[in-house]
N, C-alpha and C positions, 0 to 999 in steps of 0.2 A: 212746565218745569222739568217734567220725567224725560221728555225728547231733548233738552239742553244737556241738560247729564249726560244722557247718553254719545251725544255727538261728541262733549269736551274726554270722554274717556276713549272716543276712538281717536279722538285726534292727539290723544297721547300714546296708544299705541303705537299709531303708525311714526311719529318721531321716535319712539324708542327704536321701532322696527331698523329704521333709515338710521340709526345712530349704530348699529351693530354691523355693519357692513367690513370685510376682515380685509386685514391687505393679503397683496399676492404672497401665495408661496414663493419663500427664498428657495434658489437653486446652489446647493451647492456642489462642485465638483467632488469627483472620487478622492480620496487619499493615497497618498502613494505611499509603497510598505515603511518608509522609512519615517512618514510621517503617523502613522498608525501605534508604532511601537516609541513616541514620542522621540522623535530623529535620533532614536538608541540600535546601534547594529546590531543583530541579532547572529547568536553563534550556534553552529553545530559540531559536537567531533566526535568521529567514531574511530575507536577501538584497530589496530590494525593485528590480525592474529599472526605469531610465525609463519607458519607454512601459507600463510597467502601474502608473504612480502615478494617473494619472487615473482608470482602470478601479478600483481602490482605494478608494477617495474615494467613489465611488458605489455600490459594492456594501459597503461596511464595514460596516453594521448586518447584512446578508445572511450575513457571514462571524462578525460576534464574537456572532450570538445564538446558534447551536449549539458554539462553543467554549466560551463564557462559562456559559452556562446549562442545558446539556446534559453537555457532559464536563467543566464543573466545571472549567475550568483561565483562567488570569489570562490576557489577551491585551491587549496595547498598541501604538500606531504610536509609532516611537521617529523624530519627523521631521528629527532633525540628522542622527543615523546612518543614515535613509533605512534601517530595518528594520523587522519586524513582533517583537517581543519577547512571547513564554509566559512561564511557568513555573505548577509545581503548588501547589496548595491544600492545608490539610488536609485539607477534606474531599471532596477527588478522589478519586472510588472503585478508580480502577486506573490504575498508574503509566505504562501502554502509552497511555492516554489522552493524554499529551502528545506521544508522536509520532505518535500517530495526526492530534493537530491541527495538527504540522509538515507535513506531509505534506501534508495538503489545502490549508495556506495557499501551500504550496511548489506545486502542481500548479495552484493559481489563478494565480500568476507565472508558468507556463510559457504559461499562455493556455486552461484550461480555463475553461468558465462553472463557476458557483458550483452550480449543479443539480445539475452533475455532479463535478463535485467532492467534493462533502459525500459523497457514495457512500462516499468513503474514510475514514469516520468510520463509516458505519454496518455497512460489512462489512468484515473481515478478509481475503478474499481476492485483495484489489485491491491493482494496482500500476500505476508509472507507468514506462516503458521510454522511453528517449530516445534517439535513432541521426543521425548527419549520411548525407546523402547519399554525401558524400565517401567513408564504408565501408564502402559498396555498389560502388559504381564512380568513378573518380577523371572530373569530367565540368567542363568549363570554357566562358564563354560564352556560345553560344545552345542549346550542346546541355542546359544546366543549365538553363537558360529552361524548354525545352521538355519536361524530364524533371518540372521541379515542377508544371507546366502538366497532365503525363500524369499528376498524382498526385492534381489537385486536379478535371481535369476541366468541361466545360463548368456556369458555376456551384456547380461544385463537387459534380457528380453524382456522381461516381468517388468521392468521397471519403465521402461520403455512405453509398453503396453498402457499401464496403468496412466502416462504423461500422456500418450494418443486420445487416448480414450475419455479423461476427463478435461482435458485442453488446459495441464499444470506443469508444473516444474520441480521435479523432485531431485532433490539434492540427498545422500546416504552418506552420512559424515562420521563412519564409527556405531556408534548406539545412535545417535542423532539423527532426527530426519526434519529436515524443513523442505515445507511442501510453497510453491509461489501460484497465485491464480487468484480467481476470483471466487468468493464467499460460499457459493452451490457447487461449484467446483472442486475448492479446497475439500471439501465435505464430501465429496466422490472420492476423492483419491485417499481422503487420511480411513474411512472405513474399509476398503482394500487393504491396505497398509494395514490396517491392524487384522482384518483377516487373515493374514499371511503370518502376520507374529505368533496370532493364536493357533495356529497351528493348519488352515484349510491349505489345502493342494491348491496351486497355479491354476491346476481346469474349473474347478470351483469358482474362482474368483473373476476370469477370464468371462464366464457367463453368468453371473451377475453382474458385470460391468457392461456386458452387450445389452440384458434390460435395462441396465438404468439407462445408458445413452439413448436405445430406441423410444424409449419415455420423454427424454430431451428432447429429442428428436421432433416428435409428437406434438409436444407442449410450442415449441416453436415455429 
């Protein structure tokens, strides 16, 4: 009686077992950006400042052939509203492409060249960091003369130096500094930068940036 039991309870496993058998995985294709954002066009518009309408104007072909024809996204000067106006396509291959092309046209208005700008389209790990003087040290006068002076250097050696040395792009906009680079990078140049506000000599600064790059160096 005990051996019958036993056989009718495997033979109800093994039908359960055989009953749970799953079908295949459905495959389904990628989405395209236009269907992700429920076939809604997506917009970008930045800001266009006076004094970079003219620089505009002559670099425009420089700036809409890698957005236009490259990352596949719509770009226009909208000139009542004195903006730069995106949006996507459908046949934009990835949706991150429209802010990648905010991005770069927004670091051209801050006063980068377009050489170095477009960097921000071809690699992911680039940023633009922007700080006033004023959050470094509160400084008024000629000692704020003197501090932009210590940043930017005879011709602009110091400043120069500092973009060498930590492989950035530094823009000196008034009190404003926007620095472009990568995250370990940025972070080399804007501690310079603020040594130089806080008051250290050029030679100071010049050799601490020689150890931190031989450090780089090092590590890679």
């Amino acid at each position: 009686m005990m051996s019958n039991h036993t056989a009718s309870t495997m033979e109800i496993e093994t039908v359960a077992s055989e009953a749970k058998v799953l079908p295949p995985k459905p495959k389904f294709e990628a989405l395209k950006p236009h269907e992700m954002s429920d076939g809604q066009i997506q917009f970008r518009k930045v800001n266009v400042p006076p004094h970079r309408y003219t620089p505009l104007k002559k670099a425009w072909m420089d700036i809409y052939t890698p957005i236009f024809e490259q990352m596949k996204i719509d770009v226009r000067m909208n000139l009542k509203a004195r903006r730069v106006e995106l949006k996507t396509r459908a046949d934009t291959p990835d949706i991150s492409n429209l802010q990648k092309c905010a991005d770069f046209v927004h670091a051209f208005m801050l006063g980068f060249d377009v050489i170095d700008a477009i960097a921000l389209l071809r690699l992911d790990e680039l940023y633009v960091e922007s700080f006033e003087i004023k959050d470094v040290k509160t400084l008024r006068g000629d000692h704020l003369s003197r501090a932009i002076g210590r940043l930017s250097g005879k011709g602009g050696k110091t400043k120069f130096a500092i973009e060498n040395a930590s492989k950035t792009r530094i823009v000196i906009a008034d009190t404003k500094i926007h620095i472009l680079g990568s995250f370990a990078n940025i972070k080399i140049a804007r501690d310079s930068l603020c040594s130089l506000i806080l008051g250290s000599p050029a030679g100071k600064v010049y050799s601490k940036l020689r150890a931190v790059t031989a450090r780089l160096a090092e590590r890679f």
